[in-house]
TORKOL-4160 file (C-alpha; in steps of 0.2 Angstrom, whole numbers, padded with zeros to 4 digits, m for minus):
340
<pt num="1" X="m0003" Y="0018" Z="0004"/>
<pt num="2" X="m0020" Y="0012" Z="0002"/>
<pt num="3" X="m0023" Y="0012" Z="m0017"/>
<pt num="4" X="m0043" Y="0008" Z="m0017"/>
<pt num="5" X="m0055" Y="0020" Z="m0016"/>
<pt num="6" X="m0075" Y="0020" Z="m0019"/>
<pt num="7" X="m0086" Y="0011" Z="m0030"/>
<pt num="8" X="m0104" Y="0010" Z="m0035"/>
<pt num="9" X="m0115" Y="m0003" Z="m0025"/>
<pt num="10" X="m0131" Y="m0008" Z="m0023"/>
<pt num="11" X="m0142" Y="0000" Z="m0009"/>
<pt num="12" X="m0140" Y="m0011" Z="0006"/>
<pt num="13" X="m0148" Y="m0011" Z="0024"/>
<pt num="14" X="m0139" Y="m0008" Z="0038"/>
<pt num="15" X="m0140" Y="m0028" Z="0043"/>
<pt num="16" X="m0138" Y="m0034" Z="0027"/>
<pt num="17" X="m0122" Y="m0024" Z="0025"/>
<pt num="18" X="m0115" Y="m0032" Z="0039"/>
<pt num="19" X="m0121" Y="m0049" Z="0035"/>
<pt num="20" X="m0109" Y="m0045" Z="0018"/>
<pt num="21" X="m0097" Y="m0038" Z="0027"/>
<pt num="22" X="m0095" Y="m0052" Z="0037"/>
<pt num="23" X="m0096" Y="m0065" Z="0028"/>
<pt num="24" X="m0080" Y="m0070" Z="0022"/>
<pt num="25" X="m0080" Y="m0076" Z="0041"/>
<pt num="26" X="m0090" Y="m0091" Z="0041"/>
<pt num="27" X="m0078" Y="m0096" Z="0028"/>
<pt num="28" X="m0064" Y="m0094" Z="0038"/>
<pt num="29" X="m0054" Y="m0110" Z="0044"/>
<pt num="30" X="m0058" Y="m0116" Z="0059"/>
<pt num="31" X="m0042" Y="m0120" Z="0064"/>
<pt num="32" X="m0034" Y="m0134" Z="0068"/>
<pt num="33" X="m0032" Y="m0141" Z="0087"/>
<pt num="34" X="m0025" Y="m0126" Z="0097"/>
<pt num="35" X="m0031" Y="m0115" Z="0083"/>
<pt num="36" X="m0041" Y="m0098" Z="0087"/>
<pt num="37" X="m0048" Y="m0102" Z="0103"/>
<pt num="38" X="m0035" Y="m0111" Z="0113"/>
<pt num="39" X="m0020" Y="m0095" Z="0105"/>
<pt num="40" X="m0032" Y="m0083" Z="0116"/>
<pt num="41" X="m0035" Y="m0072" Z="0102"/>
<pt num="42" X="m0048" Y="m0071" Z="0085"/>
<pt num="43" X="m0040" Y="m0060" Z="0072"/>
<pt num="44" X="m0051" Y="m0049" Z="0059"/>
<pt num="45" X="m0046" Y="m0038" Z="0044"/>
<pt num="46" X="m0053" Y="m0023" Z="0038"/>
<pt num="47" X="m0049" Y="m0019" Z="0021"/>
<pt num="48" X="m0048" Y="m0002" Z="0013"/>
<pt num="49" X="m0062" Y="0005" Z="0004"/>
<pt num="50" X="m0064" Y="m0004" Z="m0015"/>
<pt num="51" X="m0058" Y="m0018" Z="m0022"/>
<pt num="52" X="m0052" Y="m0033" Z="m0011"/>
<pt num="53" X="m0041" Y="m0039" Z="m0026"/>
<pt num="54" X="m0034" Y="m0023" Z="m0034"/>
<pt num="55" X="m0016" Y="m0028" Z="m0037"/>
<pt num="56" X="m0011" Y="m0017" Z="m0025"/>
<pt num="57" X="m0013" Y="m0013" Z="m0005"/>
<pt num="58" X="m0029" Y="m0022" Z="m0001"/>
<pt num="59" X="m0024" Y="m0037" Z="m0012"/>
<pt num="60" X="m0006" Y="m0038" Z="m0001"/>
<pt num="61" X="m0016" Y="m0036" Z="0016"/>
<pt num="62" X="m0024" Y="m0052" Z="0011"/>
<pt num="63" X="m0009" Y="m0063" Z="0005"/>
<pt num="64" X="m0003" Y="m0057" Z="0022"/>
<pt num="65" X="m0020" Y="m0063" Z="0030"/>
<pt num="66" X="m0019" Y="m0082" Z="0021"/>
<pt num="67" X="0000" Y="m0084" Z="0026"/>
<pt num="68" X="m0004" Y="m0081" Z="0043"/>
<pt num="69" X="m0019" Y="m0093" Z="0044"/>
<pt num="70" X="m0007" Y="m0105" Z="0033"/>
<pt num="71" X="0007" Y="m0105" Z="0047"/>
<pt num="72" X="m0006" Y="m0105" Z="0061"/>
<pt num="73" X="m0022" Y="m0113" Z="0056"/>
<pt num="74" X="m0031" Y="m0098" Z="0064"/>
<pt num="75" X="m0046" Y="m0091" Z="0051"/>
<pt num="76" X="m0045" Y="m0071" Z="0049"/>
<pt num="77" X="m0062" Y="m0063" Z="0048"/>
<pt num="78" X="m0060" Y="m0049" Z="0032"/>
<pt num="79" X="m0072" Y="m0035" Z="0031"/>
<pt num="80" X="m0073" Y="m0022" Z="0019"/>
<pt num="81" X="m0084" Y="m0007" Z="0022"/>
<pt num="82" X="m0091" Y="0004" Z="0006"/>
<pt num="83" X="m0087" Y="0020" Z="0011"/>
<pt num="84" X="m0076" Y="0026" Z="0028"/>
<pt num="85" X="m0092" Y="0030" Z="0037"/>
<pt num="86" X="m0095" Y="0013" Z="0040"/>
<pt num="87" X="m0081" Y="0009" Z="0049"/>
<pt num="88" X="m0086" Y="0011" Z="0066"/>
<pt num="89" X="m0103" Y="m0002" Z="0061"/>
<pt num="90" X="m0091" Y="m0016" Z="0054"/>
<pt num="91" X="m0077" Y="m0013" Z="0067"/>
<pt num="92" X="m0091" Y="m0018" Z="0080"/>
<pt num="93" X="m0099" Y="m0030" Z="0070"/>
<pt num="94" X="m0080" Y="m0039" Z="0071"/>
<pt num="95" X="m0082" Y="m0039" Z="0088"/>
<pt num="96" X="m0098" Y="m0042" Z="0094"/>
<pt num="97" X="m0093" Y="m0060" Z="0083"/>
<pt num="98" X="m0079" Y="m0062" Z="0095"/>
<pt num="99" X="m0064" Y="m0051" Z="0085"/>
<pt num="100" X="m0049" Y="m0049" Z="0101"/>
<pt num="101" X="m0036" Y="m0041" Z="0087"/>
<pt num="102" X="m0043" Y="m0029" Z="0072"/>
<pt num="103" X="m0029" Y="m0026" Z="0057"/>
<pt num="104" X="m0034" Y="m0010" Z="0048"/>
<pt num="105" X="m0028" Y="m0005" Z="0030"/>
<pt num="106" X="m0027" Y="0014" Z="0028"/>
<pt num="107" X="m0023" Y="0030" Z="0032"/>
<pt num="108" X="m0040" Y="0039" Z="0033"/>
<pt num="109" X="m0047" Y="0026" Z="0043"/>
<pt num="110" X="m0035" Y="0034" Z="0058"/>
<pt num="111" X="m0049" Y="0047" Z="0065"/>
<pt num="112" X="m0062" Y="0037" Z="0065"/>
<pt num="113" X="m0052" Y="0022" Z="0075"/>
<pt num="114" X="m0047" Y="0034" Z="0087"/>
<pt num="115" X="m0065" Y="0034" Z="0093"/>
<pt num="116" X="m0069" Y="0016" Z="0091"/>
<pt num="117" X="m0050" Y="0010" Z="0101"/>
<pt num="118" X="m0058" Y="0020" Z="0114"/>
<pt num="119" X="m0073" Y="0010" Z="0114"/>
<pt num="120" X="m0065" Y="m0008" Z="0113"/>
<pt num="121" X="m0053" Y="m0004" Z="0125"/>
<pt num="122" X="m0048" Y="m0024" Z="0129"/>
<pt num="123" X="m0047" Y="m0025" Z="0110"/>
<pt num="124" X="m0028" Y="m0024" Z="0101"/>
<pt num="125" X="m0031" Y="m0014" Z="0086"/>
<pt num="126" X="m0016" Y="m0011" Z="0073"/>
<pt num="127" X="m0018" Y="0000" Z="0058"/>
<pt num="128" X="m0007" Y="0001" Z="0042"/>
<pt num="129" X="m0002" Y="0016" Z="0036"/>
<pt num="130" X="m0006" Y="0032" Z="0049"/>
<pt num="131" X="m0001" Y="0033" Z="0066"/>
<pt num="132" X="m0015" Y="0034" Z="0079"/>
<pt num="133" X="m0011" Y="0038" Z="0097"/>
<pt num="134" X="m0020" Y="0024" Z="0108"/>
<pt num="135" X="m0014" Y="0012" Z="0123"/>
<pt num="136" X="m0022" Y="m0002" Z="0114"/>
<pt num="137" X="m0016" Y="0004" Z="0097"/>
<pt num="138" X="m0002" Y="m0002" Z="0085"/>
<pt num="139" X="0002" Y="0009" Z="0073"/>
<pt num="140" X="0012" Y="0004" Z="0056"/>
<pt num="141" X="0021" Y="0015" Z="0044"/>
<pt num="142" X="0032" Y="0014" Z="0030"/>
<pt num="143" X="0048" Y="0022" Z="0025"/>
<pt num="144" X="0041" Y="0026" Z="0006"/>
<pt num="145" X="0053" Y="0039" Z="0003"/>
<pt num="146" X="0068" Y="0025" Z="0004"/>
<pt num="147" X="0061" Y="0014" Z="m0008"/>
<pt num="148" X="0055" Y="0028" Z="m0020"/>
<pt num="149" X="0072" Y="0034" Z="m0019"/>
<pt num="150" X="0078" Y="0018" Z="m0026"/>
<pt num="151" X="0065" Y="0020" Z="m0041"/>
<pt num="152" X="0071" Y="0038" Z="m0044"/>
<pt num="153" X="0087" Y="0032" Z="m0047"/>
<pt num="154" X="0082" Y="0019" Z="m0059"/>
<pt num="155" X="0067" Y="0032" Z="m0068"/>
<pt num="156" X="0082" Y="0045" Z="m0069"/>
<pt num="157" X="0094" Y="0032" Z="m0077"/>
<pt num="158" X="0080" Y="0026" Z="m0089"/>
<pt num="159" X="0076" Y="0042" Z="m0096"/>
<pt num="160" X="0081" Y="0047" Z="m0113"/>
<pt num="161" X="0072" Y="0065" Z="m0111"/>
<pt num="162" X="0079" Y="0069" Z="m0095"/>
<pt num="163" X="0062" Y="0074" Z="m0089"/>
<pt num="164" X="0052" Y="0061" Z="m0076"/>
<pt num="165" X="0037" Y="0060" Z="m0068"/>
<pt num="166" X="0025" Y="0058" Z="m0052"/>
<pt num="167" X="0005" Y="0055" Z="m0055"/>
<pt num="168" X="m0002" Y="0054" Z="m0037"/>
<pt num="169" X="m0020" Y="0052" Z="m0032"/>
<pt num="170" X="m0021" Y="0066" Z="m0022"/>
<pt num="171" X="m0011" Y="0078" Z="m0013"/>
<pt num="172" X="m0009" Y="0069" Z="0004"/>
<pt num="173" X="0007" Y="0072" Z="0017"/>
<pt num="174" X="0009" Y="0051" Z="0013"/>
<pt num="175" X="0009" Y="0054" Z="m0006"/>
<pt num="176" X="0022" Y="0069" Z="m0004"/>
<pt num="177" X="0033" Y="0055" Z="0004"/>
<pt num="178" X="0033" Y="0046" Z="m0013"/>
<pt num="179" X="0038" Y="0062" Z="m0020"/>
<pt num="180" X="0053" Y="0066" Z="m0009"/>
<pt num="181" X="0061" Y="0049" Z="m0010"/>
<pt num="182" X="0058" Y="0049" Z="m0028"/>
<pt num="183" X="0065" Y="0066" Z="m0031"/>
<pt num="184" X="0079" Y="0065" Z="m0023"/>
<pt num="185" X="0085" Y="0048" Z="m0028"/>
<pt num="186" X="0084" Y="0053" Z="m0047"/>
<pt num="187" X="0094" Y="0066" Z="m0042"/>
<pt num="188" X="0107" Y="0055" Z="m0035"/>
<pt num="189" X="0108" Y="0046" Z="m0052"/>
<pt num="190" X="0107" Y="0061" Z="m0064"/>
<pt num="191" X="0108" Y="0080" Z="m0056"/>
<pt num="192" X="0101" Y="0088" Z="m0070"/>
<pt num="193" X="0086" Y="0078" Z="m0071"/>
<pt num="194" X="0068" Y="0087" Z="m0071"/>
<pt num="195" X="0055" Y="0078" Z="m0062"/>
<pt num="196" X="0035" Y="0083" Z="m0066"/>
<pt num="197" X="0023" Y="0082" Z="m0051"/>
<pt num="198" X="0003" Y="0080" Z="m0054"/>
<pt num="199" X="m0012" Y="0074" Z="m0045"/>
<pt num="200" X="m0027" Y="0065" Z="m0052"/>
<pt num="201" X="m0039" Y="0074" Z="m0041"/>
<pt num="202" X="m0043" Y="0084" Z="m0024"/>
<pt num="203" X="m0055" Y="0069" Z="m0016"/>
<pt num="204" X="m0051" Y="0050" Z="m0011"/>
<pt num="205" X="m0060" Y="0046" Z="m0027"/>
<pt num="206" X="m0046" Y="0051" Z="m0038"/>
<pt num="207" X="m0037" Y="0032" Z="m0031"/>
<pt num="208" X="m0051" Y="0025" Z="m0043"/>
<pt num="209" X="m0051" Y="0034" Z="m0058"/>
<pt num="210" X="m0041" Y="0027" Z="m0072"/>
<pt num="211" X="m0049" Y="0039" Z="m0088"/>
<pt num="212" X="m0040" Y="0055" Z="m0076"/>
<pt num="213" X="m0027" Y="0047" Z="m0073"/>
<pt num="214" X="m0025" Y="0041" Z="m0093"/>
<pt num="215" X="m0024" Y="0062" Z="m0097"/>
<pt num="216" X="m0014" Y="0066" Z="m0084"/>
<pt num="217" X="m0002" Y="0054" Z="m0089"/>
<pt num="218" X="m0003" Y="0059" Z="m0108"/>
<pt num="219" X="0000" Y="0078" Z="m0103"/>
<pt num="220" X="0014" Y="0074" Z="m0093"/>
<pt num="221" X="0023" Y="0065" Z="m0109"/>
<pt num="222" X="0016" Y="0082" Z="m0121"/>
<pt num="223" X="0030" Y="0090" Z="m0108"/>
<pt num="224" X="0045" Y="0079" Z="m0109"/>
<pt num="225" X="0041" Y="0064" Z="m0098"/>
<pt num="226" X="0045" Y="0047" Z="m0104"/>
<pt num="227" X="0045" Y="0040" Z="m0086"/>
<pt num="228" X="0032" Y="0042" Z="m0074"/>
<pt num="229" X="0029" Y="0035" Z="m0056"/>
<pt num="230" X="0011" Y="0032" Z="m0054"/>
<pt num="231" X="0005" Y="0032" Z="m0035"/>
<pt num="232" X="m0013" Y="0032" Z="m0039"/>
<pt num="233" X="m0023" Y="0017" Z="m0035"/>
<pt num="234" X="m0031" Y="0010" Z="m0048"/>
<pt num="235" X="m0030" Y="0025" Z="m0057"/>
<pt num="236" X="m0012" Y="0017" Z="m0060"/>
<pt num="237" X="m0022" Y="0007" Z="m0072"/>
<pt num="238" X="m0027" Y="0020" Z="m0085"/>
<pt num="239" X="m0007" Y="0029" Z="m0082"/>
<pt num="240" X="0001" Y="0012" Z="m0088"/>
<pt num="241" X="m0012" Y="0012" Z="m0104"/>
<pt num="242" X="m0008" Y="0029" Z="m0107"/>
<pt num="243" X="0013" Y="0025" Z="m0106"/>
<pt num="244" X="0010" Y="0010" Z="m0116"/>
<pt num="245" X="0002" Y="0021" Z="m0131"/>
<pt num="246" X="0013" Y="0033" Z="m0129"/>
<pt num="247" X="0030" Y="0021" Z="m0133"/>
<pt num="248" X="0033" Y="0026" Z="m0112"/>
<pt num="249" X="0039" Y="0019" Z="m0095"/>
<pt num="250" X="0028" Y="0018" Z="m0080"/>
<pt num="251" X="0031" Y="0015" Z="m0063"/>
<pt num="252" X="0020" Y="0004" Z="m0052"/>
<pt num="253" X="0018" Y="0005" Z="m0034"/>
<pt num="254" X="0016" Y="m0006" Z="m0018"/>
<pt num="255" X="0013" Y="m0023" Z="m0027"/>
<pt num="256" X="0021" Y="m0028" Z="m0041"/>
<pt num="257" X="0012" Y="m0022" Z="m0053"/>
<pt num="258" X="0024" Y="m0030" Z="m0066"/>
<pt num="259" X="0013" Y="m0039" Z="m0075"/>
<pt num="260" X="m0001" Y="m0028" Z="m0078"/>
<pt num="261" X="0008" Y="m0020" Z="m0094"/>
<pt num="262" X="0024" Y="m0030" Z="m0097"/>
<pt num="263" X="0035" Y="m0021" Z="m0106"/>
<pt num="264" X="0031" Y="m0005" Z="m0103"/>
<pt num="265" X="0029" Y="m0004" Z="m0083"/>
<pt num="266" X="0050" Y="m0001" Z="m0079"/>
<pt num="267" X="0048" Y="m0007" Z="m0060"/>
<pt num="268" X="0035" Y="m0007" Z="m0047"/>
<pt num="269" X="0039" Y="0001" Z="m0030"/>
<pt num="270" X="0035" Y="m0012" Z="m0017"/>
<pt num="271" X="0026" Y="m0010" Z="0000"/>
<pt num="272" X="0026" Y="m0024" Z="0010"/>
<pt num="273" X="0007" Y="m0025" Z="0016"/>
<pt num="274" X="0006" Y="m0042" Z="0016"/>
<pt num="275" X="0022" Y="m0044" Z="0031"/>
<pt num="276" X="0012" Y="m0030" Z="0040"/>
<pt num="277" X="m0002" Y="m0039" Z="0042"/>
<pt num="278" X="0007" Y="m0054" Z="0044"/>
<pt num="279" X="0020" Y="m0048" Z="0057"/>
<pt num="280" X="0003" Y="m0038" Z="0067"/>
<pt num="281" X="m0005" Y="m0057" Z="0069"/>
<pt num="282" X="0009" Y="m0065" Z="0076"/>
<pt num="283" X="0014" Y="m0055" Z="0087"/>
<pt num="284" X="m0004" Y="m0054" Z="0093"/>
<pt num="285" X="m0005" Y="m0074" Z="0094"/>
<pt num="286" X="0012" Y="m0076" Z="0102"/>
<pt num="287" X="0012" Y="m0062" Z="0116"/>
<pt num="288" X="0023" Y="m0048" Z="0110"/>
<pt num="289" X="0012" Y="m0037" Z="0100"/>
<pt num="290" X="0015" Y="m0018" Z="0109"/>
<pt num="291" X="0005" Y="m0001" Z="0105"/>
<pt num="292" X="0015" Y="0012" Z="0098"/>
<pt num="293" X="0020" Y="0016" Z="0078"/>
<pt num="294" X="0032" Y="0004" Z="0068"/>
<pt num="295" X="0040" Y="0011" Z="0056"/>
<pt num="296" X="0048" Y="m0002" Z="0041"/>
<pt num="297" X="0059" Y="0002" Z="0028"/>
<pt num="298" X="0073" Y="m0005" Z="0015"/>
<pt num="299" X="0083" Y="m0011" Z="0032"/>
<pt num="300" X="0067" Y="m0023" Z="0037"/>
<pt num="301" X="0064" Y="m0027" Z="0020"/>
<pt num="302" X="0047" Y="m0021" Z="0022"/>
<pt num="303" X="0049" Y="m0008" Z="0004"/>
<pt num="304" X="0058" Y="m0015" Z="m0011"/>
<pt num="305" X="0058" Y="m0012" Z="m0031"/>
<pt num="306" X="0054" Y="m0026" Z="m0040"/>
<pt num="307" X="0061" Y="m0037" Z="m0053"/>
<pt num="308" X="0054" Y="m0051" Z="m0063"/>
<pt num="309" X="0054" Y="m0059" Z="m0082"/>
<pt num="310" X="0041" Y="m0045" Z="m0086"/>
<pt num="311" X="0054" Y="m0030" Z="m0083"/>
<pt num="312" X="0072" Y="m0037" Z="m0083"/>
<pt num="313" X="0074" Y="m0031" Z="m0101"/>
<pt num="314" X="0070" Y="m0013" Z="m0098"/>
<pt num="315" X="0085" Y="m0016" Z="m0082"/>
<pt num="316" X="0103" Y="m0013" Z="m0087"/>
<pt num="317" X="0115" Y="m0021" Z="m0077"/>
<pt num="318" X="0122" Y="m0003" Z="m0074"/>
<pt num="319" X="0105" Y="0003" Z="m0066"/>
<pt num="320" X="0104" Y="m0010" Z="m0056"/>
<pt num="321" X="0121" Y="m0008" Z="m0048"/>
<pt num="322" X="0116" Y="0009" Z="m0044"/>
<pt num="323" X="0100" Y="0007" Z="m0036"/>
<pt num="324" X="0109" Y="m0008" Z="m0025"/>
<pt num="325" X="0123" Y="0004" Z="m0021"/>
<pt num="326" X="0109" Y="0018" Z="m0015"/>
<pt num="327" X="0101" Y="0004" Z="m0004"/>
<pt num="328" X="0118" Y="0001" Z="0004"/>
<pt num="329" X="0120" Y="0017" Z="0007"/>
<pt num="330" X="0103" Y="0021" Z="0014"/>
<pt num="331" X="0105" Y="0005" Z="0026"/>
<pt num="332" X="0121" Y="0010" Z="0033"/>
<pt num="333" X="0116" Y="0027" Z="0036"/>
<pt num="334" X="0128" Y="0036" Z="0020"/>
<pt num="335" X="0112" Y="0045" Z="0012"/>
<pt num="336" X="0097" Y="0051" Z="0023"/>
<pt num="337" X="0081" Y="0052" Z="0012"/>
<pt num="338" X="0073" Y="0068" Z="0020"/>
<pt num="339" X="0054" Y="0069" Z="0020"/>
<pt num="340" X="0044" Y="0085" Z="0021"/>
């Protein structure tokens, strides 16, 4: 789930947009012998709209980007556009610098790729997180729902109301995945638990809104909550300041976001972006990427919970041993986590 949304920037010409845009690539390693050129391929990343390093989705895309390069030696070009209309201007700007393979970091970036894979027919595209039906398409999704189900066992176990939470960003069919997995999985742990569901907003700039997402969070602890799942971008950023006034838990999501308020943030649900990306450009390099959709779970390791020095406190050996014996069980086919 791409967790960044707009921000405010300076007016910018068209060429000088794409002069920042692209910037990052004349940067780039230029690879050591039988690096880009002699592979047969030039990756490029195009990161969701906001902020490259925003502890989240964009910011595993490009840990995914430097361990590739690391491995290989073959520099990534990383675009950003400001706003989803100028995808199609940076997508072509990639190319016309020599792009073969384009990685693409969110869901609503899927209608308007449609148009541009049809233009770049030799190019391999691969977008993270929607499924977009091209021959020279790779599409990547997740199983959320199994690793938010892992998280819902450990929110309903960490609950001394009884009473949980989910703050999404908006009301999307990807967020409701959250939800299921989430639901249903705290139901597994404790069948009486009561789990609250609100949304920051109705538009994509809801993902970047932290002073909503603060008073959502602080009406759903006015109603019982004392855990809470924040799937909201950076608006996760003002829910963990609300939990941490309020004495409650909060749950990050796709990185982990541990560290942000140690303490008070119980587990963060992980995402695996950053092997994504990483997997895409392989594959591209060594001759076995394929179009079609992907879809990664607990079994590929590709969603997690995490657990570090910042939240092993708040972690009873007990929970643990739950949320391991659901992931067994959802690997080996004994519980299906159902999606809407």
């Amino acid at each position: 789930m791409p967790l960044t949304m707009r921000l405010p920037m300076p007016r910018l010409t068209r060429r000088r947009f794409l002069a920042l845009t692209l910037a990052s690539a004349a940067a780039a390693p230029a690879g050591r012998s039988g690096g880009a050129a002699a592979a047969g391929m030039a990756p490029a990343l195009i990161y969701a709209v906001g902020q490259k390093f925003d502890k989240s989705f964009n910011e595993g895309a490009y840990h995914g980007a430097q361990a590739f390069t690391a491995e290989t030696g073959i520099g990534v070009i990383e675009a950003q556009p400001q706003a989803v209309a100028q995808f199609a201007q940076t997508v072509n700007a990639a190319v016309r610098r020599g792009a073969t393979d384009v990685v693409v970091i969110g869901f609503y970036y899927a209608t308007p790729l449609a148009e541009v894979a049809d233009r770049h027919p030799t190019v391999r595209f691969t977008i993270v997180d929607a499924v977009v039906d091209r021959p020279n398409v790779q599409s990547v999704v997740f199983k959320e729902q199994e690793g938010s189900f892992l998280v819902g066992v450990l929110a309903a176990l960490a609950s001394k109301t009884g009473t949980i939470g989910f703050i999404g960003a908006m009301d999307i069919p990807l967020l409701r995945k959250f939800i299921a997995g989430f639901e249903q999985g705290a139901r597994h742990a404790r069948p009486d638990v009561r789990t609250l569901v609100n949304f920051v907003g109705a538009t994509p700039d809801a993902f970047n809104d932290p002073a909503t997402g603060a008073e959502v969070a602080r009406s759903q602890f006015e109603r019982g909550a004392d855990v809470v799942f924040a799937g909201a971008g950076t608006s996760n950023f003002g829910i963990f300041s609300a939990a941490r006034d309020a004495g409650r838990l909060a749950i990050g999501v796709d990185a982990n976001q541990n560290p942000l308020q140690p303490g008070t943030i119980l587990t963060s649900m992980l995402k695996r972006t950053d092997e994504a990306v990483k997997r895409a450009l392989h594959a591209a390099r060594d001759g076995t990427w394929t179009p079609g959709v992907r879809s990664l779970g607990l079994e590929e390791g590709a969603v997690d919970y995490a657990v570090d020095e910042h939240n092993r406190p708040l972690l009873s050996p007990a929970m643990v041993e739950a949320a391991e014996q659901a992931r067994r069980a959802i690997i080996e086919g004994r519980i299906t986590v159902a999606v809407p």
